[in-house]
Every structure is written in structure tokens, then in C-alpha cells.
C-alpha positions in Angstrom: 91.8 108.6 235.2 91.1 111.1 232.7 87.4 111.9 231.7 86.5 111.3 228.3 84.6 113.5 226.5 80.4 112.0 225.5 78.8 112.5 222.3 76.4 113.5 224.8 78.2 116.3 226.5 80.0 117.3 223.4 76.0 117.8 221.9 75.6 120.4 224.9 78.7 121.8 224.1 77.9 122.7 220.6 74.6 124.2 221.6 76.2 126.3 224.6 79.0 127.2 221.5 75.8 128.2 218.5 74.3 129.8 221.7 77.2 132.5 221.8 79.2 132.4 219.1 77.4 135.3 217.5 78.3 137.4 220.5 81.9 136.6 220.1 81.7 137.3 216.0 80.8 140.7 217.3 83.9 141.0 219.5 86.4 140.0 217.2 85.2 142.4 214.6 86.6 145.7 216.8 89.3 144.0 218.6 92.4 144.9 216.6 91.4 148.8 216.7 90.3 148.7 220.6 93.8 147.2 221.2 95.2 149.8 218.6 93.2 153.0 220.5 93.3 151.7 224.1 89.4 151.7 223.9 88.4 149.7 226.8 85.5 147.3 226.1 82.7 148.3 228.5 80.4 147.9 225.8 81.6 144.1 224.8 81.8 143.1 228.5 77.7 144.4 228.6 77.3 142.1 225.3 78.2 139.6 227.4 76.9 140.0 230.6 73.4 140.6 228.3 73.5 136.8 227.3 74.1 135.4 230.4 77.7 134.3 229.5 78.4 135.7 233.2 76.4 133.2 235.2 77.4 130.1 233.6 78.2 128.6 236.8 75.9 129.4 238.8 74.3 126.3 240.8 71.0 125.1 239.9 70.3 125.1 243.3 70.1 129.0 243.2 68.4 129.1 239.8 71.2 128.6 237.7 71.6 126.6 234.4 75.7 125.6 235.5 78.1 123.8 233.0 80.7 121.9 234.1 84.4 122.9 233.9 85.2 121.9 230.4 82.8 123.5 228.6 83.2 126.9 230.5 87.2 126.9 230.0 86.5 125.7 226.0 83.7 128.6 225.7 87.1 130.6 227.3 89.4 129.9 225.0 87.1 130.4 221.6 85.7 134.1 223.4 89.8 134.6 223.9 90.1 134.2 220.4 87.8 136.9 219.8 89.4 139.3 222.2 92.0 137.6 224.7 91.5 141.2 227.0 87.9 140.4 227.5 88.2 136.6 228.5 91.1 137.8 230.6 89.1 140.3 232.6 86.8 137.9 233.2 88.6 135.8 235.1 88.5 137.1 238.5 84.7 137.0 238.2 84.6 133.2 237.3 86.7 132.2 240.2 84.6 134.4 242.7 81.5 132.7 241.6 83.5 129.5 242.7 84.1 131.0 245.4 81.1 131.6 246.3 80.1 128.0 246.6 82.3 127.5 248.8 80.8 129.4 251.3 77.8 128.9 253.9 74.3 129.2 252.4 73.4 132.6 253.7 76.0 134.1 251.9 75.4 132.0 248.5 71.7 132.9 248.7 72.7 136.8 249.3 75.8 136.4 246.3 74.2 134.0 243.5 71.1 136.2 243.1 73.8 139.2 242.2 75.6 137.0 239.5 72.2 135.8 237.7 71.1 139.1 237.8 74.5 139.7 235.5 76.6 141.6 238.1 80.5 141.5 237.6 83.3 140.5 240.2 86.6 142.2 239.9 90.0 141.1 241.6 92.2 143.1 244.2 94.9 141.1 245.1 98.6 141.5 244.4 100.1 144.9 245.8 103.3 145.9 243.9 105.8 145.5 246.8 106.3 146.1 250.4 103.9 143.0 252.0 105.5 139.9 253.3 104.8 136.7 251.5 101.4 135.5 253.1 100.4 138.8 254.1 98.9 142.5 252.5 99.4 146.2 253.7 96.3 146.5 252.9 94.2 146.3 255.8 90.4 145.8 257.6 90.0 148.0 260.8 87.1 148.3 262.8 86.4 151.5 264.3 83.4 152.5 265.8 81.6 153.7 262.4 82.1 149.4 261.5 85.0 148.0 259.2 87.0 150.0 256.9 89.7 149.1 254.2 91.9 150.8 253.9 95.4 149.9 251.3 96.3 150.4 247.5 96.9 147.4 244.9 97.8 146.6 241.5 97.4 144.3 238.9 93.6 144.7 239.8 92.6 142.8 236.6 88.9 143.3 235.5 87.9 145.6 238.0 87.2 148.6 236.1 84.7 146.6 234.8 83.1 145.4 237.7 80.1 145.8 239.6 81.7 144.8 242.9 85.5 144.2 244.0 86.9 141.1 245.9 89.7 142.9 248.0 92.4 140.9 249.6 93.1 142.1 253.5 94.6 141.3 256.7 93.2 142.3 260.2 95.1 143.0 263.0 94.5 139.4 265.5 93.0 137.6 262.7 95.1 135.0 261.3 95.3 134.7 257.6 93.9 137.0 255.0 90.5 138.0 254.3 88.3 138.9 251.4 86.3 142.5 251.4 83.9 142.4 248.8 83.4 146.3 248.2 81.1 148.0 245.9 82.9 149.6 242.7 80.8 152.7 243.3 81.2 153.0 246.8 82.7 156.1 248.4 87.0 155.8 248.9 87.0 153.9 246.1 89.3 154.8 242.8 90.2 152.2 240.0 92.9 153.5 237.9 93.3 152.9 234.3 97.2 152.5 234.6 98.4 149.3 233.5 101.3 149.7 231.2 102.4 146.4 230.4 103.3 145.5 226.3 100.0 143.1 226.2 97.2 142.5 227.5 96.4 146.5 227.7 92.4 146.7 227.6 92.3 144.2 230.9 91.4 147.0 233.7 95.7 145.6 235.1 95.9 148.9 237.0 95.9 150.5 240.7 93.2 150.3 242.6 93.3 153.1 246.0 90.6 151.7 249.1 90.7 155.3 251.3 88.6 154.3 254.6 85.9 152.4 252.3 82.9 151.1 254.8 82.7 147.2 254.2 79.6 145.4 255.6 80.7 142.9 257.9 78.9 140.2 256.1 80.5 140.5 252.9 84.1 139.7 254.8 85.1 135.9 254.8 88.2 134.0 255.9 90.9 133.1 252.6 91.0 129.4 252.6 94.2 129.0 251.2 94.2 124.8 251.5 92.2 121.8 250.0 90.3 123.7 247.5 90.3 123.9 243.3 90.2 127.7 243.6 94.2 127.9 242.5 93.5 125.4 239.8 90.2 127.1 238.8 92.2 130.5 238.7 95.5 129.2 236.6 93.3 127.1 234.3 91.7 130.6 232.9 94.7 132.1 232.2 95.6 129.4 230.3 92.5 129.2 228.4 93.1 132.9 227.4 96.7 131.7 226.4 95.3 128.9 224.0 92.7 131.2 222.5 95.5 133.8 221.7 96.7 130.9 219.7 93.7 130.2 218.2 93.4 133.8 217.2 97.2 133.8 215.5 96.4 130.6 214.1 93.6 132.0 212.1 95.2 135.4 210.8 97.9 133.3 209.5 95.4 131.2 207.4 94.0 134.5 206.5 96.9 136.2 205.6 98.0 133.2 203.5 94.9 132.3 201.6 94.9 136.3 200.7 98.2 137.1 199.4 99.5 137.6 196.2 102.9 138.7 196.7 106.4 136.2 196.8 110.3 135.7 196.5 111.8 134.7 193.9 113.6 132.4 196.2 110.0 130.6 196.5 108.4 128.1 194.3 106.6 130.9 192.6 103.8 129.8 193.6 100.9 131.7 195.6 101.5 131.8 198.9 98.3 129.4 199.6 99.6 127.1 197.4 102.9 126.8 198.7 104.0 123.5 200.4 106.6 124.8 202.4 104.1 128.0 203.6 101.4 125.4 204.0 103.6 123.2 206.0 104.4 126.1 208.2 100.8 126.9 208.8 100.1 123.4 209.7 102.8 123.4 212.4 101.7 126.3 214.2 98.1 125.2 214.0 99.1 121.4 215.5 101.1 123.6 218.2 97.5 124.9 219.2 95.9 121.9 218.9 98.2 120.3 221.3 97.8 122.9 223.9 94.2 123.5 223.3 94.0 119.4 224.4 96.3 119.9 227.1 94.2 122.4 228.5 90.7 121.2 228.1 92.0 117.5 229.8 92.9 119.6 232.7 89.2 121.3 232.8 88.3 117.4 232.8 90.1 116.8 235.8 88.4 119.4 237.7 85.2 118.2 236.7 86.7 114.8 238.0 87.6 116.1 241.1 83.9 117.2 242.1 82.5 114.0 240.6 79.9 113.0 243.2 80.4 109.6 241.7 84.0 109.3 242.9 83.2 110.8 246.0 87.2 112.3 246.3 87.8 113.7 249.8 89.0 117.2 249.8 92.7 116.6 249.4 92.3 113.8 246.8 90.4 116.6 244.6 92.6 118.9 245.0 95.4 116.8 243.8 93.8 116.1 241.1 93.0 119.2 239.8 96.3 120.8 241.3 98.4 118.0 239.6 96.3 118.2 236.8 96.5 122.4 235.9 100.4 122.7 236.8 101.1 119.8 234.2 99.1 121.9 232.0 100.9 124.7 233.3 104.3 123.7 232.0 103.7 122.7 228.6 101.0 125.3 227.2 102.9 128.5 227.2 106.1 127.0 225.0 103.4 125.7 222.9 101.5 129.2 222.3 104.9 131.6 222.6 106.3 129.2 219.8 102.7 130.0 217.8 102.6 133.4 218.0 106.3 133.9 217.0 105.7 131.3 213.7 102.8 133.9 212.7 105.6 136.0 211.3 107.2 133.2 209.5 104.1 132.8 207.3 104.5 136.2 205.6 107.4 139.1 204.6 108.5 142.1 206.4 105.2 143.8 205.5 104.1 141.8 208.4 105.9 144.2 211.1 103.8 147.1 210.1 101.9 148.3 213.0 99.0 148.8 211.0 98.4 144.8 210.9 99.2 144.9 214.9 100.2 141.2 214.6 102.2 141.5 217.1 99.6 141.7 219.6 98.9 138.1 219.8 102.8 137.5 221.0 102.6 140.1 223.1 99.1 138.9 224.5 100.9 135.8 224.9 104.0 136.6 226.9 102.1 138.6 229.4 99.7 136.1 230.3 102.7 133.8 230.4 104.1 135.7 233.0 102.1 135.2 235.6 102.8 132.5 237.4 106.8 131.3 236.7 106.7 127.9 234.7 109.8 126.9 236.8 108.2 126.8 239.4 105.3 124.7 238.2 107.7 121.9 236.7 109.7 121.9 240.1 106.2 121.2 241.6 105.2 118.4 239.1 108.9 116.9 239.7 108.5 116.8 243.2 105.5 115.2 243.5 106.5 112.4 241.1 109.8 111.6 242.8 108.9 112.2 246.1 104.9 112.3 246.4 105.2 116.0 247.5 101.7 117.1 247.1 101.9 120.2 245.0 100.8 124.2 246.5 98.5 126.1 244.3 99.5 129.6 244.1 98.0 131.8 246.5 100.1 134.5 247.7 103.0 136.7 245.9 105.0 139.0 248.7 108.5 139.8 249.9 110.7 137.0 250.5 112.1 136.4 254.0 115.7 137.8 254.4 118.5 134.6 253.9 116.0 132.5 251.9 
């Protein structure tokens, strides 16, 4: 069952989006030249982080004013619009904060007070080759000065930003990994501004080095890897940032149509805006957003379905549904948004390629966050578990494969 939307939630909605929608018209207006520069946006992420955008889910229980799923992922996707780096970025600090409530109360009453006082989780995860699938070379060792990390890992998303860092791990006798939650500032710790991927360039994607960096033993927890929404919760923002990259392309195009002057001789002669083939063209790649912006925000649904105390889902039967619910999503939103950002160029003439517009940013924005988790293996997931009720596994580990598999 799908939740449908109330004109009473949709009323909270439009006040949480009046609430911050100046903050985002004050993103978008430098986001072209940041992405032009390489200037990364400190100050915008402190715009934010000034509003309170950062604590949105924050229990009330510990003081906060939380919003469910939906309208976090659809505040996502219009801040993505805005500057699809920034929403990205902030991604590893949203799913910590879930995180966070899924641990005891001494450690949510020592964590939420950090997040409503606008602190800023970053992400170090992934290491760029060498660990077996399921494990890290990056490592926790006690010694007799207390626990030290020690490793080096990429595609450390947001943490350049960050307050604190949420370290992935393994300890020798420990099964499983753990998280070390580090300070950013602390001493043996260097974050690297060395991401060179095509898109997505302002997101902090770089190498983060962890040289004997002392880690308080309470701030160490056990990766639960099973029977949670935290691989849902983590997918469905990169998907959100996807659909506001779509958003964005959607509305240069109307701006670049409504504006121009120039034509072919091909054409009806008309101005572009009033040009039913150009206006047709528009309207596709706009209903291509639409559809994935619907896909998407039905999936936040379903995650606010899951931890309905009304339905009172067990564990797994939440986590199917949001699992199920996020790799649908999963296979039909990038197509939708690659196929968006591509039509942008259809829209205009070749004065569209100049770098000056950088309109290629939005495809390129696109195809990186596209990349992260293969869509193949999301619709061999969904397959599965309608043919042969195999319940679906959330991503949670990426690693060398096992020799003969």
C-alpha cells in the first residue's frame, strides 16, 4: 500500500518549502561559477546549517522538530536544483543522523545534541581497492594509549565539510565492521581535495588519510548491515539529487527558450518560445522529470510506511518495504534524468556547447550520481524477488571479489 499524500501534510510541506526556499534562491544564484572555479561551498553549506536545514530529522524526543521522509527527500531534490553538489554532500550527514536513532539512548542523548546544535557528519567509507568484499584495510587497534585508526579512503563525500567523520573499520577479533566517528580537526587527520571525476566536482569526493587518530571508545559501534532502512535511506538521497539535477536542466531549458531570438530557416520562423515543435520538446523533458520526481517521492512514502507505528511492521517487513520500494525507484529514475539532461541540448543550437553556459554540467552531474550503485544490479534484485520472493540486499559493502566468482 502506497501512502497518499494529505492536504494536511502537503500544507506542512509548503510551509517547511516558504521556510527555505530563500536559502536555496541564494544557492542557485553562484552555482554555475562555483562549478566553473572549483570554489567549494563552505559558505552555502553554513547558509544552511544557519537555518536549521541540518537537523530536520532530529527526534522530538531530543528536542527536535523531525519531518518525515517525504518531505526531507522533496526539500532534497528542490535544494539539488539549486546546487546538486551541496544536496549531495549532504547526504552522508542525513543517513548518520538515522543512524543515530538506531542506536542506544546514551549515545543519541550524547549525538542529537551535536546535530541541533548544527554540526555536520561526513562519510568515510569506500577505499579505492585492495579490501575484500565485506571488509576495510582500514583498521581500529587498541594499544595502550586507547583505540587508533589507522587506513586511507576515497570517495569520502562531504567530509571536507564536516564537523565530524563516520569512518568505516575493522578490528582484528571483532566480527563485522565498525563505525569510528572522528573529529575532522583531530590530530592524523587529512581530507584531501582530490576528487577528479567529470561531475559532481564541489562534493568534498576525495581521499581522506587516518595516521594513528585517537578515537574514543564510545563513539565506536557495531555496522548493522541487516533489517534496517539505512541502505534505502542512503540510495533514496542520491536519487533525490538525481531528480533535482533534472529539475535544474528542466528550468534552463525553459529559460533559454523563452529568451532567444535566434532560428533556422529550417524552423517555422517563429521565436523559439513560440515554436510547437521546441515547445513540444520542452514539455517532454519536463514530463520525464515529473515522472521521476513521482517515482521518487512514492519511495520516500514507503519509508515513512515502513516506520508507521500504525502498521506496526516488524523489522524485516519494513525493510522490504522500503528496500523494494527505493531499488524500483532505483531502476527507473536514472534513464529518466540521463534522457533529460541530454534533451537540454535539443532545445537550442550549437551555441549551447560553449563552456561559458556550462550546460553540460547537469549531464555530467547526472551520470556521476548515476554511477553509484549499478542499475543492473538493482533490476536483478526487483526480478528476483517478484519471481522467486528473494528478499532484496541493500547495498552495504563495495570490495574485491572472491577469486572464481
Amino acid at each position: 500500500m502506497t501512502i497518499i499524500a494529505t492536504a494536511a501534510t502537503e500544507s506542512r510541506y509548503q510551509q517547511l518549502l516558504d521556510r527555505f526556499s530563500p536559502v536555496f534562491a541564494k544557492i542557485a544564484e553562484g552555482s554555475r561559477e562555483r562549478e566553473q572555479n572549483r570554489i567549494l561551498p563552505f559558505e552555502q553549506v553554513k547558509w544552511l546549517k544557519d537555518s536549521g536545514f541540518t537537523t530536520l530529522r532530529v527526534p522530538k524526543s531530543h528536542g527536535g522538530s523531525p519531518i518525515s521522509h517525504e518531505h526531507l527527500f522533496r526539500l532534497l531534490i528542490e535544494l539539488a536544483a539549486a546546487d546538486s553538489n551541496i544536496a549531495h554532500l549532504l547526504r552522508s550527514h542525513f543517513s548518520f543522523v538515522e543512524t543515530i536513532s538506531l542506536q542506544p539512548a546514551d549515545f543519541q542523548a550524547r549525538w542529537f545534541p551535536k546535530v541541533l546544535q548544527g554540526q555536520i557528519f561526513g562519510n568515510a567509507a569506500t577505499e579505492r581497492g585492495g579490501n575484500a568484499l565485506g571488509t576495510t584495510n582500514t583498521k581500529l587497534v587498541q594499544t595502550a594509549d586507547g583505540w587508533l585508526l589507522r587506513g586511507e579512503k576515497y570517495y569520502t563525500t562531504g567530509s571536507i565539510f564536516a564537523d565530524w567523520v563516520v569512518v568505516m573499520a575493522t578490528t582484528e577479533g571483532v566480527e563485522g565492521r565498525q563505525y569510528a566517528i572522528v573529529d575532522r580537526q583531530a590530530q592524523g587527520v587529512q581530507i584531501l581535495d582530490d576528487w577528479d571525476g567529470f561531475g559532481q566536482p564541489l562534493t568534498g569526493t576525495g581521499t581522506a588519510i587516518f595516521s594513528d587518530v585517537l578515537v574514543d571508545p564510545h563513539n565506536i559501534i557495531q555496522r548493522k548491515v541487516a533489517s534496517t532502512l539505512e541502505p534505502a535511506f542512503f540510495q533514496l538521497c542520491l536519487l533525490s539529487v538525481l531528480v533535482g539535477i533534472g529539475k535544474g536542466a528542466r528550468n534552463e531549458a525553459a529559460n533559454i527558450v523563452s529568451t532567444r531570438t535566434r532560428t533556422f530557416n529550417t524552423g517555422s520562423g517563429a521565436l523559439f518560445k513560440d515554436d510547437p515543435q521546441i515547445q513540444e520538446l520542452v514539455g517532454r523533458l519536463a514530463a520525464n522529470v515529473f515522472a521521476a520526481e513521482s517515482i521518487v517521492v512514492t519511495a520516500a512514502r514507503e519509508l515513512d510506511a515502513a516506520l508507521d507505528p500504525d502498521l506496526a511492521l516488524d523489522p524485516d517487513a519494513a525493510y522490504l518495504r522500503a528496500e523494494l520500494a527505493v531499488q524500483q525507484a532505483h531502476v527507473a529514475t536514472p534513464k529518466l534524468i540521463l534522457d533529460a539532461t541530454s534533451e537540454l541540448f535539443d532545445v537550442t543550437g550549437a551555441s549551447a556547447v560553449s563552456t561559458s553556459k556550462s550546460l553540460d554540467r547537469f549531464w555530467r552531474n547526472a551520470r556521476t550520481v548515476a554511477t553509484h550503485n549499478p542499475v543492473a544490479f538493482k533490476a536483478r534484485s526487483v526480478g528476483d524477488y517478484f519471481i522467486n520472493g528473494t528478499v532484496p540486499t541493500g547495498l552495504n559493502s563495495i570490495g574485491e571479489a572472491k577469486a572464481g566468482n
